[in-house]
MIPATOR-297773 format. One record per residue: residue in one letter; z, y, x of N, C-alpha, C, CB in turn; residue number from 0. Coordinates in steps of 0.2 Angstrom, whole numbers. Atoms other than C-alpha are relative to their C-alpha. Glycine has a CB too. Example, Ala and Ser with C-alpha at 12.3 -4.5 7.8 and 13.67 -1.06 7.14 Angstrom:
# MIPATOR-297773
[atom "a" [0 -6 4] [39 -22 62] [0 6 4] [6 0 -5] 0] [atom "s" [-1 -6 -4] [36 -5 68] [3 5 -4] [-7 2 2] 1] 
//
This chain:
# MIPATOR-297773
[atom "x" [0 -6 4] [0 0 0] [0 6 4] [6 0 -5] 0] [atom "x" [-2 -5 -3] [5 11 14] [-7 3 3] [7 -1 4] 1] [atom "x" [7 -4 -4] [-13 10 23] [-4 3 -6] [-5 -6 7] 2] [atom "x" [5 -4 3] [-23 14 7] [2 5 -2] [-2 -3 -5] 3] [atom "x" [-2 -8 2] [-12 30 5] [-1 2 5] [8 3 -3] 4] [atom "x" [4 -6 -6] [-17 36 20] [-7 0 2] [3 1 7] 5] [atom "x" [5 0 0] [-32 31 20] [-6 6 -6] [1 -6 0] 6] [atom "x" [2 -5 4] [-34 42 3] [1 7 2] [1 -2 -5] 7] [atom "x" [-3 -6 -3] [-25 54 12] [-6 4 7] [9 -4 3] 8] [atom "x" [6 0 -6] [-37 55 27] [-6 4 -5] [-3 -10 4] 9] [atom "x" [8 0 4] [-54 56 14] [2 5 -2] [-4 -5 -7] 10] [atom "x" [0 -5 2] [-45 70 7] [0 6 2] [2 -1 -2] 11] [atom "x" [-2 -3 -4] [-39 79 20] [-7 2 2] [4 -3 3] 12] [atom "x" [7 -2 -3] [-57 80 28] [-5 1 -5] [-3 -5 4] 13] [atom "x" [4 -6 5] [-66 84 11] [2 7 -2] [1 -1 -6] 14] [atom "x" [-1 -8 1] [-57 101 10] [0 1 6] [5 4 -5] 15] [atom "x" [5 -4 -5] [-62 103 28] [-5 2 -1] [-1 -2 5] 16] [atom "x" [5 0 0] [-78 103 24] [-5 -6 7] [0 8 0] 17] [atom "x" [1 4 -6] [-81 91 39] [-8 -6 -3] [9 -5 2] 18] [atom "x" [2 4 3] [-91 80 25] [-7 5 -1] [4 -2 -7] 19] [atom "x" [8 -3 0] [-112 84 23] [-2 -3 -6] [-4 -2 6] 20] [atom "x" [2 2 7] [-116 81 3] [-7 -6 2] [-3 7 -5] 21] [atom "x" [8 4 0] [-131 67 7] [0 -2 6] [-8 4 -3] 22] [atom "x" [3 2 -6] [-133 68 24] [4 -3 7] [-4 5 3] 23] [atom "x" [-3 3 -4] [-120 60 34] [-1 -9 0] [7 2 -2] 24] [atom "x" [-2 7 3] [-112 44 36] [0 -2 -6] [5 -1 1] 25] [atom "x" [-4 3 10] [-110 34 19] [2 -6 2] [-7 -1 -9] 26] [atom "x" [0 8 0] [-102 16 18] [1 2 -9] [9 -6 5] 27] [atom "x" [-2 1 6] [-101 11 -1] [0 -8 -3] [-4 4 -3] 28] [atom "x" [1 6 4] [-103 -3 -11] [-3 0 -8] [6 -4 2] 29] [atom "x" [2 1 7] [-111 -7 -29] [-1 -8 -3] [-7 5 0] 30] [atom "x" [0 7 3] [-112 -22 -41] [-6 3 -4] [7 -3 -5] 31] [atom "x" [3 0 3] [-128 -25 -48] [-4 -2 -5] [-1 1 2] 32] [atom "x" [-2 1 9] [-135 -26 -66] [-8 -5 3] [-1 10 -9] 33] [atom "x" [5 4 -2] [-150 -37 -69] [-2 0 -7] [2 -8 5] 34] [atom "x" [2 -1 8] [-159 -31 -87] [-7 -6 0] [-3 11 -3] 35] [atom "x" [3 2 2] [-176 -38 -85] [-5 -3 6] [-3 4 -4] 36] [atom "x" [5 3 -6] [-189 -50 -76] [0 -5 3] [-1 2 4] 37] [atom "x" [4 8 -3] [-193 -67 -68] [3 -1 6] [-9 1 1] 38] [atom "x" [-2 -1 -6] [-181 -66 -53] [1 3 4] [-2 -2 1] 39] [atom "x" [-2 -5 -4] [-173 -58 -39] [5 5 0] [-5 3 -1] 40] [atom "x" [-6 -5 1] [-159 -48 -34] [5 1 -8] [-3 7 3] 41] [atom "x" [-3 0 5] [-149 -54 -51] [7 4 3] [1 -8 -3] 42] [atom "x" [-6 -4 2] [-131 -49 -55] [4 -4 7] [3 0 -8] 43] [atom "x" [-5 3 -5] [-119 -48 -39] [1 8 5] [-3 -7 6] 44] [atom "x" [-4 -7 -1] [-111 -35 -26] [-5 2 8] [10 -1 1] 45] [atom "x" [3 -3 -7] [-120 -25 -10] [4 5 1] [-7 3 1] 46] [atom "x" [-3 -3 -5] [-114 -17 5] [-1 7 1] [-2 -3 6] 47] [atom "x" [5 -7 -3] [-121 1 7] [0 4 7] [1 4 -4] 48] [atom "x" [-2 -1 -4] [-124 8 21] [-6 7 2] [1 -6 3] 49] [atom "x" [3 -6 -2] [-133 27 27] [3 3 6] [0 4 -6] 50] [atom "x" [-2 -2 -8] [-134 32 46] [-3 7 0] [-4 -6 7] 51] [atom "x" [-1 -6 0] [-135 50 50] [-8 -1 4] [8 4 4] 52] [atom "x" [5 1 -4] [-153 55 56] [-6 -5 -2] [2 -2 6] 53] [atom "x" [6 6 4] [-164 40 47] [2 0 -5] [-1 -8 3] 54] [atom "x" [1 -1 5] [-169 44 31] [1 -6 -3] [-6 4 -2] 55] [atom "x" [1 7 3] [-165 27 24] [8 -3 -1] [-6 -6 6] 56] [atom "x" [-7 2 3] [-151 19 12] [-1 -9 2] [0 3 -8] 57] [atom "x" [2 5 0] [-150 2 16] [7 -4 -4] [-2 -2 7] 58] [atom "x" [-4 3 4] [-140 -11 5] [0 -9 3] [-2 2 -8] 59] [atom "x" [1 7 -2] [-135 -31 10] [6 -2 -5] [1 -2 9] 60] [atom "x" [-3 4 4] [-127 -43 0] [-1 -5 -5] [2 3 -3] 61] [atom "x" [1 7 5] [-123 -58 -12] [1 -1 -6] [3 -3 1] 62] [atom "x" [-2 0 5] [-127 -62 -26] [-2 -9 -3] [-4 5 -3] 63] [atom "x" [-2 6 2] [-126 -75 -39] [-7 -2 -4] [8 0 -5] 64] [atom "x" [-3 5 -5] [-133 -88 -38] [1 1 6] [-3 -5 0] 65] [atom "x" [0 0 -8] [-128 -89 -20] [-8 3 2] [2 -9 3] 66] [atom "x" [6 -1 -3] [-141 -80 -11] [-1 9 3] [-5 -3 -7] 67] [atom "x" [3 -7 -4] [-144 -64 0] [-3 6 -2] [-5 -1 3] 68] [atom "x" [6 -4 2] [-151 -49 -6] [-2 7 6] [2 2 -7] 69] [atom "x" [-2 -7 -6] [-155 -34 6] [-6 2 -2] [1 0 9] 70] [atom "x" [5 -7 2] [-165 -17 -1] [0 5 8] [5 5 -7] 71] [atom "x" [1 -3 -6] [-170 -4 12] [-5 7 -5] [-5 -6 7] 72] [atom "x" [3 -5 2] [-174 14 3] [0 8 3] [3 0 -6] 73] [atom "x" [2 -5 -1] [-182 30 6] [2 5 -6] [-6 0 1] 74] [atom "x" [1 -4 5] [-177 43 -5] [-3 6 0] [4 -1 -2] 75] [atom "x" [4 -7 -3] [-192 58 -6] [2 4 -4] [-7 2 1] 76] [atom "x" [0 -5 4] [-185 68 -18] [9 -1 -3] [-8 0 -6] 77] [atom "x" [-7 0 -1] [-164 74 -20] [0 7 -4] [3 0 9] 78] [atom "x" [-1 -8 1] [-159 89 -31] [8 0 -4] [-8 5 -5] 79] [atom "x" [-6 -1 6] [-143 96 -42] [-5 1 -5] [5 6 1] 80] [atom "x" [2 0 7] [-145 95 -61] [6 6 -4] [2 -10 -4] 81] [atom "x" [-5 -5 1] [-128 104 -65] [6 -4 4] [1 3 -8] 82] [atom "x" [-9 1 -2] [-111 106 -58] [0 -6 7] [6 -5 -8] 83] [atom "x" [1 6 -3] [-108 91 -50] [-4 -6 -1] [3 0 0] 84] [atom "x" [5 5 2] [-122 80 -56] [-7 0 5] [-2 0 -9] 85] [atom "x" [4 -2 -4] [-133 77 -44] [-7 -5 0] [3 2 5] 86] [atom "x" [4 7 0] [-151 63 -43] [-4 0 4] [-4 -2 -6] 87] [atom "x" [3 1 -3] [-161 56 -33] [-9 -5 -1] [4 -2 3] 88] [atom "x" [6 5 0] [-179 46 -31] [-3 -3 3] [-4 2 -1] 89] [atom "x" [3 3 -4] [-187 35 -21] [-5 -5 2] [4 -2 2] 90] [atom "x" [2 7 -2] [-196 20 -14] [0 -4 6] [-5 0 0] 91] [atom "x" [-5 5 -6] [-190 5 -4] [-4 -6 0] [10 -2 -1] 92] [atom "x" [0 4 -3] [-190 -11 0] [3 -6 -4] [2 2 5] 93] [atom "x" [-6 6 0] [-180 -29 -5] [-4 -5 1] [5 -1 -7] 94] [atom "x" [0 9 -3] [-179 -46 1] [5 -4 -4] [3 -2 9] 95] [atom "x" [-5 3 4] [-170 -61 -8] [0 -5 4] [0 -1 -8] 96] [atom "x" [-2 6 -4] [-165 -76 3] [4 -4 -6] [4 1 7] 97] [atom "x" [-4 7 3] [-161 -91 -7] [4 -7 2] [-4 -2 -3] 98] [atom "x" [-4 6 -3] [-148 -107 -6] [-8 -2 5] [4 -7 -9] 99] [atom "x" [6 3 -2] [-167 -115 -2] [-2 4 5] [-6 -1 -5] 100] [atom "x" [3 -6 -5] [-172 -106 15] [-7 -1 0] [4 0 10] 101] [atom "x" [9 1 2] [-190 -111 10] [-1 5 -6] [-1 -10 -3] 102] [atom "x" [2 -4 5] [-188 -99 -6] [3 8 1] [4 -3 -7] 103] [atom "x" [-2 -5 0] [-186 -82 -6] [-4 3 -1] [2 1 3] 104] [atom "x" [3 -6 4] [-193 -66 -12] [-1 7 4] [4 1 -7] 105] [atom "x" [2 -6 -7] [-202 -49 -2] [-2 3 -6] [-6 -3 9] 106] [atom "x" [5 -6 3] [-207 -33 -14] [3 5 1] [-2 0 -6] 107] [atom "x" [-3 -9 0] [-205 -14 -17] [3 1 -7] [-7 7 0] 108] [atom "x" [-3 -2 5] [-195 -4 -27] [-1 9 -1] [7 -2 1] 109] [atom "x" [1 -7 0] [-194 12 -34] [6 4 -3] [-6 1 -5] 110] [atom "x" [-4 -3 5] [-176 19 -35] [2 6 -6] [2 0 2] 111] [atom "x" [-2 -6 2] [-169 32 -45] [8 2 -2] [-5 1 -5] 112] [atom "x" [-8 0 4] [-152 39 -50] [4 5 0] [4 -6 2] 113] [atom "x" [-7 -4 0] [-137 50 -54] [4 -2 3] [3 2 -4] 114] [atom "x" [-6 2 -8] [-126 53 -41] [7 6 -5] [-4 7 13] 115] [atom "x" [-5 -3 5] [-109 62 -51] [6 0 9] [2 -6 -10] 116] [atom "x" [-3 -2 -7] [-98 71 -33] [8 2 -4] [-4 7 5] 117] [atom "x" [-7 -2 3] [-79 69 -42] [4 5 7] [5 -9 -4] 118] [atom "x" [-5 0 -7] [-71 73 -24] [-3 6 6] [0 -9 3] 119] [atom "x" [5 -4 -5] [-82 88 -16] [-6 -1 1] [2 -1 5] 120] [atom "x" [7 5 -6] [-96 80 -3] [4 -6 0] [-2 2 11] 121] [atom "x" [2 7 -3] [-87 65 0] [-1 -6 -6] [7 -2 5] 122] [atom "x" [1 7 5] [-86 53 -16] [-6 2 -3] [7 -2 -5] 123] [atom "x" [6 1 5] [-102 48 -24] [1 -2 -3] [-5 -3 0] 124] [atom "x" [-1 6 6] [-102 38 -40] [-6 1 -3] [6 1 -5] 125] [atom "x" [6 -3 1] [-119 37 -44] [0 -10 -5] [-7 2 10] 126] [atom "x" [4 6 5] [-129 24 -57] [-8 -2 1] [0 3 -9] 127] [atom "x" [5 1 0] [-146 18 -54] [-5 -5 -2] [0 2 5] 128] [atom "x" [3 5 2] [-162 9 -60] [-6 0 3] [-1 -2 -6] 129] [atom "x" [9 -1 -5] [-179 3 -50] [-4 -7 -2] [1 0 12] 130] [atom "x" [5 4 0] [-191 -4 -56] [-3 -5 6] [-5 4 -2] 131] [atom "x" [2 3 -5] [-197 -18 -45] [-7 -6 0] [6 -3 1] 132] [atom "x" [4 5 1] [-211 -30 -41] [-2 -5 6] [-3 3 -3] 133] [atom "x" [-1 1 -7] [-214 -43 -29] [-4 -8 2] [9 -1 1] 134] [atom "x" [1 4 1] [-220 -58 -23] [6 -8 3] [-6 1 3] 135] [atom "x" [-6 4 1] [-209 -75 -25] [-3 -7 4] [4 -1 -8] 136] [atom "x" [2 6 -5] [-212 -91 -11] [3 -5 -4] [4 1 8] 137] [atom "x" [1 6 2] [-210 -109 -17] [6 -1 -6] [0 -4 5] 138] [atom "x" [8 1 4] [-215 -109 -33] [-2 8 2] [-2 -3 -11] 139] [atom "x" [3 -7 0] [-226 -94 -28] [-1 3 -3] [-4 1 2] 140] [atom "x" [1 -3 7] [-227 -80 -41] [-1 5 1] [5 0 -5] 141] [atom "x" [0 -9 0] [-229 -63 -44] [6 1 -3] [-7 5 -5] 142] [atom "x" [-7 -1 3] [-211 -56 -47] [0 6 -2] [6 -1 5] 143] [atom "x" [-4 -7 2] [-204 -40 -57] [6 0 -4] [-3 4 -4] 144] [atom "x" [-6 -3 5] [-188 -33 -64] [2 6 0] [5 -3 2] 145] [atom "x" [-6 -7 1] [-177 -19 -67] [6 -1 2] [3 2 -10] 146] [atom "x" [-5 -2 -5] [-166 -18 -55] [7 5 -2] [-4 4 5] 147] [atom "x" [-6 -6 0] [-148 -8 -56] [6 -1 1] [1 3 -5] 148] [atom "x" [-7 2 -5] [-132 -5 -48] [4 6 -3] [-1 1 10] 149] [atom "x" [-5 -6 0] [-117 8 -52] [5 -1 5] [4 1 -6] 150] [atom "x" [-4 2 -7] [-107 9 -36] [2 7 1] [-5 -4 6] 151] [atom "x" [-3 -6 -6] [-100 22 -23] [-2 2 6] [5 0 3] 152] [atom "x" [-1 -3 -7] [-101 30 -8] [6 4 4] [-5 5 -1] 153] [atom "x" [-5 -7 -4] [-90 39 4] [-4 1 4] [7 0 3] 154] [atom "x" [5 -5 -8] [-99 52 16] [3 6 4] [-8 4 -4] 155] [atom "x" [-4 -5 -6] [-93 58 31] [-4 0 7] [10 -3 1] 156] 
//
């Protein structure tokens, strides 16, 4: 109990330094993701997140259920405020799906999008997002798509 009070104690302390960069720092997060429509691929389970300072690119890893790998890799070209603190983004990326079967697995693009909502300054995210996806799926071979989506966090410092 005592390291996650100072640890919230820390995030805070360094949001009202300003020390935090709204978008363009560090981020770790994590998000659980929804799985509405389509024929396979990154179903319902949890990723890592992760954004390095300098390379425009969000990258996500994780597991989902069934058992199985997922890892996105997004660009996002377009970032603005809506009001207050609501803020959205747009993109286009990337994801892989490794399966239990290391003979199955899945390689296509995506096309994020989503509200970002900054309760905490710059540092806390809480964003919602959906991306259309489409792809191709290795043994049985297919053309894959879905609707993609995650509600998760960030912290950026």
């Amino acid at each position: 109990m005592k390291k996650i009070l100072i640890v919230v104690c820390l995030i805070m302390l360094l949001a009202t330094s300003g020390a935090f960069a709204k978008g363009d720092g560090w981020a770790i997060g994590g998000e659980g993701e929804l799985y509405f429509a389509g024929n396979g691929g990154l179903p319902a389970g949890a990723m890592f997140l992760l954004h390095i300072p300098k390379i425009p690119l969000m990258f996500g890893v994780g597991l989902n259920s069934p058992f199985s790998i997922g890892l996105t890799v997004d660009y996002w070209f377009a970032r603005g405020n809506l009001v207050s603190i609501l803020d959205y983004y747009v993109g286009v990326g990337g994801y892989a799906q490794i399966f239990t079967n290391p003979t199955n697995f899945e390689l296509g693009g995506r096309v994020p999008f989503g509200l970002q909502v900054w309760p905490v300054g710059q540092t806390l995210e809480v964003f919602i997002e959906l991306a259309p996806a489409f792809g191709i799926s290795v043994d049985p071979t297919q053309f894959a798509w879905h609707l993609q989506g995650a509600v998760g966090l960030r912290f950026w410092f």
